[in-house]
C-alpha positions in Angstrom: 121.7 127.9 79.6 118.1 129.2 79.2 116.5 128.7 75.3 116.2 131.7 73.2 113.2 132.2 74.2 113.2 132.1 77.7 116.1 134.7 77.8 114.2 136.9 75.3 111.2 136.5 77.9 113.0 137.6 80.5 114.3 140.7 79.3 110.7 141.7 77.9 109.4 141.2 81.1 111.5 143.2 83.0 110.6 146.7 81.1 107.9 148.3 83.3 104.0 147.1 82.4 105.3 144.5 79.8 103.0 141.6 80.3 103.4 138.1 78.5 100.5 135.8 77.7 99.5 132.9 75.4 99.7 134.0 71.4 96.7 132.4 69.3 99.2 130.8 66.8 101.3 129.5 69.4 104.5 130.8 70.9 104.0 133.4 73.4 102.9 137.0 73.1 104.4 140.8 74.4 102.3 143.3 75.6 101.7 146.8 77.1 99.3 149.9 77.6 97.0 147.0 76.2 98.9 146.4 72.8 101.1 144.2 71.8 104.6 144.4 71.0 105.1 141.4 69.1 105.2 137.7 69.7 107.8 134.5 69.9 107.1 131.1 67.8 109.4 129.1 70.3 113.0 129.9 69.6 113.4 130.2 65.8 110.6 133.1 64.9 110.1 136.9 66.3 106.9 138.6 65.2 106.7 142.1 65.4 103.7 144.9 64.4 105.1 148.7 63.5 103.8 151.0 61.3 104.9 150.6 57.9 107.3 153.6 57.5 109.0 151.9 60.6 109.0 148.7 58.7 110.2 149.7 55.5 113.5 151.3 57.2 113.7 148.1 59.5 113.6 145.7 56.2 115.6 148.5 54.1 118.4 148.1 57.1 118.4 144.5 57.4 116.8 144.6 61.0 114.1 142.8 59.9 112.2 141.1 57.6 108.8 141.2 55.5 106.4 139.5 57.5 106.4 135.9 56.9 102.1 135.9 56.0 101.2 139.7 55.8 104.3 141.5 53.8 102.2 144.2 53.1 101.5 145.7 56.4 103.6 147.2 59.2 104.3 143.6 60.6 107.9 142.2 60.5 109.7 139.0 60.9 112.9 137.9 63.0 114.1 134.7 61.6 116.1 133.7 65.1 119.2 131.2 64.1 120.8 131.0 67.5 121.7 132.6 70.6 123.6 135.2 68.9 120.5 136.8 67.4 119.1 137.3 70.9 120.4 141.2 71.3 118.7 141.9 68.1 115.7 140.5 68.5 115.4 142.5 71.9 116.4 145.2 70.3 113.5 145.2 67.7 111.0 144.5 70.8 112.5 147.3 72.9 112.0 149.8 69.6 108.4 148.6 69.8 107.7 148.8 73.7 109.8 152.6 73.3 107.2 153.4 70.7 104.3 152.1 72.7 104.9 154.2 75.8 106.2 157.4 74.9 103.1 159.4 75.4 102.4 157.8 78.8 103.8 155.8 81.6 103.3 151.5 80.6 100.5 150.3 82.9 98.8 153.3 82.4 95.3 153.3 81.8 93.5 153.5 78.4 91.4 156.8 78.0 90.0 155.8 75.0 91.9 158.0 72.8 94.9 155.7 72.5 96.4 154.2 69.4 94.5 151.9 67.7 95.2 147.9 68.8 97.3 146.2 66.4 96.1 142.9 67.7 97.2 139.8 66.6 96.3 139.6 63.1 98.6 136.9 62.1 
C-alpha cells in the first residue's frame, strides 16, 4: 500500500495544472495558476492557505483546524492520523484547487491581475 502521502500526491496531481514541488519546511508542496494549494509534512500534517471567512467555516465545521504557527490568518491545519483521513484531506485540497481555478482554466497564464500569491508563509 502507498503511504498517505503518496496516495494524497497522486490524487493532487492528477487535477489539470496541479504541480508538486519541494516545500521550504519540508514535506512537499501543491500548486497551480502559480499559487499554492497547500502542502504535506510527510504523512501526519496537511497545510492549507484560504481566506479566512473560508477558514472560519472550515474550523467552525470541524474540517479543519487553526493553523498549527499562524492561527490568525486564512491558513488551516489537517492533523492526518491514518489512512482513513485521506478523503478528507483531498477533499480540503480539492476546495482549494476549485477555488484557485474558477475564473480560468489551471495552467493558464498569469496576466498580472490575478489573486494575490499566498506563498508559503509558514
Amino acid at each position: 500500500m502507498d503511504s498517505i502521502a503518496g496516495m494524497i500526491e497522486r490524487e493532487v496531481l492528477s487535477w489539470a495544472g496541479a504541480s508538486a514541488e519541494p516545500h521550504r519546511f519540508g514535506g512537499v508542496e501543491f500548486r497551480v495558476n502559480h499559487h499554492e494549494i497547500g502542502h504535506l509534512h510527510g504523512n501526519r500534517q496537511a497545510d492549507l492557505p484560504f481566506p479566512l471567512r473560508v477558514r472560519r467555516e472550515l474550523v467552525a465545521s470541524g474540517r479543519a483546524s487553526l493553523h498549527h504557527i499562524l492561527p490568525d490568518t486564512g491558513w488551516v491545519t489537517y492533523y492526518i492520523k491514518g489512512y482513513e483521513d485521506v478523503p478528507a484531506v483531498v477533499e480540503l485540497f480539492r476546495l482549494n484547487y476549485d477555488r484557485l481555478t474558477a475564473s480560468r482554466p489551471a495552467g493558464a497564464a498569469e496576466t498580472g491581475a490575478g489573486r494575490p500569491s499566498h506563498g508559503s508563509n509558514i
